[in-house]
N, C-alpha and C positions, 0 to 999 in steps of 0.2 A: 323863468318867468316868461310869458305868453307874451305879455305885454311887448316886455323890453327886447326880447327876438325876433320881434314883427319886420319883415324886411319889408313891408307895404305901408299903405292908411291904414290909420287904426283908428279912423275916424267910426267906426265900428263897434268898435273894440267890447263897449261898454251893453251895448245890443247882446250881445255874443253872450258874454256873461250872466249878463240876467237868464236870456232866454234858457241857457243850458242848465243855469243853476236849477231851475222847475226842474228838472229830472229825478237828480238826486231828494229833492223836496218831497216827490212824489206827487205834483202839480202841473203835470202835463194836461193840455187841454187837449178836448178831444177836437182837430182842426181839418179831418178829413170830410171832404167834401162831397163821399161816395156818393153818389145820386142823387144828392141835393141841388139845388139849384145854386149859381152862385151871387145871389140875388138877397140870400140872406144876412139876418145881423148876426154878429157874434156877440154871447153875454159872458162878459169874465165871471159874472157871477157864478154860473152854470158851466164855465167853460165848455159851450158847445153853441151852434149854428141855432137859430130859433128865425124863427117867421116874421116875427115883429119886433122892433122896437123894446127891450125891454123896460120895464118901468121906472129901472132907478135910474134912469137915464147914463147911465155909462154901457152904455152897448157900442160896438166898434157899427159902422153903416157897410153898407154890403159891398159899397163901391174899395172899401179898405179890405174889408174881413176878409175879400176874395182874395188877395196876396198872401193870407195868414199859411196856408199851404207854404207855397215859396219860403216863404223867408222861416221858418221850420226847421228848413236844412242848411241854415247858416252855420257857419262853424268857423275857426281861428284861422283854419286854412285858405278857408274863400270868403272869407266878409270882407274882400277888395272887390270881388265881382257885386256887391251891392251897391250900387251907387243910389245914394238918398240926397236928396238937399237936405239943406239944412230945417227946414220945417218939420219934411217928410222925418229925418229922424228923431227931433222932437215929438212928433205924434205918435210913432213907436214907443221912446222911452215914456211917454205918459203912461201910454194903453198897457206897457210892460206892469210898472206902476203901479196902478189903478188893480192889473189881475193881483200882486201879489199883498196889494190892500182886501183886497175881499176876501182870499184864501187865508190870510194871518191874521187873526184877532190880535186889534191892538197895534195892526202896522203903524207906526207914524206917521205924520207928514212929513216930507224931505226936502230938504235945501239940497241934497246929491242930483238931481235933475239939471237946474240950473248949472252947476259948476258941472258935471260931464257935458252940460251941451255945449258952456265955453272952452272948455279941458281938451273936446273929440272933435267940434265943426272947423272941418278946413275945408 
């Protein structure tokens, strides 16, 4: 178990998971920033970089989206080198969230958010 052999924080831990789990999904977004500006929104809807704002108002803002590279390449191994406040990972696990509400018809709403952010924030 990942978890339980973590010899760091795992205050992570929860990030890691979700994020990797899109793979196997087949829900990778597309978060390369080749030539774009990093100036744009990102729409989970679309999972991809857009110009504007998009309308159903859950778009990530540019000053965020532009990490979405970065943190891409999290993994078990180094999600100690992430250091988030406690907010900043909150607003990850939302935005995590929020993509794998648009991608799955029928996601629920979660009470798992609240309990990892008290279960992971140290």
């Amino acid at each position: 178990n990942r978890l339980e052999s973590a010899d760091c924080s795992a205050a992570n831990f929860h990030l890691v998971f979700l994020y990797r789990l899109l793979s196997p999904m087949g829900l990778i977004p597309d978060i390369q920033l080749d030539g774009r500006q990093r100036s744009e929104w990102f729409d989970p809807a679309d999972g991809r970089f857009v110009p504007h704002p998009p309308t159903h108002g859950k778009g990530i803002p540019p000053q965020e989206a532009a990490y979405m590279p970065l943190f891409s390449r999290i993994t078990y191994d180094n999600m100690q080198a992430f250091r988030l406040s406690r907010q900043e990972r909150r607003r990850v696990l939302d935005y995590l969230v929020d993509y794998y509400r648009f991608h799955l018809p029928g996601f629920p709403q979660l009470k798992t958010p609240d309990i990892l952010s008290a279960l992971f924030d140290k």
